[in-house]
C-alpha positions in Angstrom: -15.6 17.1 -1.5 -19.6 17.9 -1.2 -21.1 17.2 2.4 -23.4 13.9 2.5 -26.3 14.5 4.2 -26.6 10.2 4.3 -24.6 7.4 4.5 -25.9 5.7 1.5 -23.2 3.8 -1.1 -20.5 3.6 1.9 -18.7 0.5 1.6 -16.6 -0.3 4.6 -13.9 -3.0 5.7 -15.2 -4.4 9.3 -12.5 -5.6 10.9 -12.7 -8.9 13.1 -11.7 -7.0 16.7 -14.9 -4.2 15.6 -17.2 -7.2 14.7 -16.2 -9.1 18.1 -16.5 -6.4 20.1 -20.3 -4.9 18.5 -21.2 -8.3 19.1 -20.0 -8.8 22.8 -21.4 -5.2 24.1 -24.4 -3.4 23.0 -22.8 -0.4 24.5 -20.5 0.8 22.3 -19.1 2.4 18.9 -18.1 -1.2 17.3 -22.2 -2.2 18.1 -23.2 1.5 16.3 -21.5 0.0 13.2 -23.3 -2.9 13.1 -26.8 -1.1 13.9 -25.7 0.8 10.7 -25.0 -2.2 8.4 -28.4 -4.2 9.8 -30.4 -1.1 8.7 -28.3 -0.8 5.2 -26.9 2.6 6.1 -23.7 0.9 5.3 -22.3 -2.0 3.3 -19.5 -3.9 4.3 -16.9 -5.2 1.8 -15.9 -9.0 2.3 -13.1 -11.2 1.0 -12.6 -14.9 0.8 -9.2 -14.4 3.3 -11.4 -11.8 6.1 -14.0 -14.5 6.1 -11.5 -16.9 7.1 -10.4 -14.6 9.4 -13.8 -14.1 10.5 -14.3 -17.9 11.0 -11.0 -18.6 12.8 -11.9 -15.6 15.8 -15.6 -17.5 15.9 -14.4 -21.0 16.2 -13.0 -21.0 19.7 
């Protein structure tokens, strides 16, 4: 496989613990991953069932 020298085209799933946990602490690796998707280094990949998901963690 070639090296990338970006992270361009890199679709990712971003599970609901990861997005919890960027958005609780500014500290740590789950926050890096969403610095990365707010500056469109990567894109992440939603379905209709993980944004249900997303909205039951949320609600409470």
């Amino acid at each position: 496989m070639p090296y990338r020298s970006d992270m361009d085209n890199i679709n990712i799933i971003l599970d609901t613990n990861v997005l919890f946990a960027g958005l609780y602490s500014s500290t740590g690796a789950s926050f890096q991953i969403l610095r990365l998707i707010s500056r469109s280094k990567i894109k992440p990949v939603i379905s209709t069932t993980l944004l249900f998901e997303y909205e039951d963690v949320f609600k409470t």
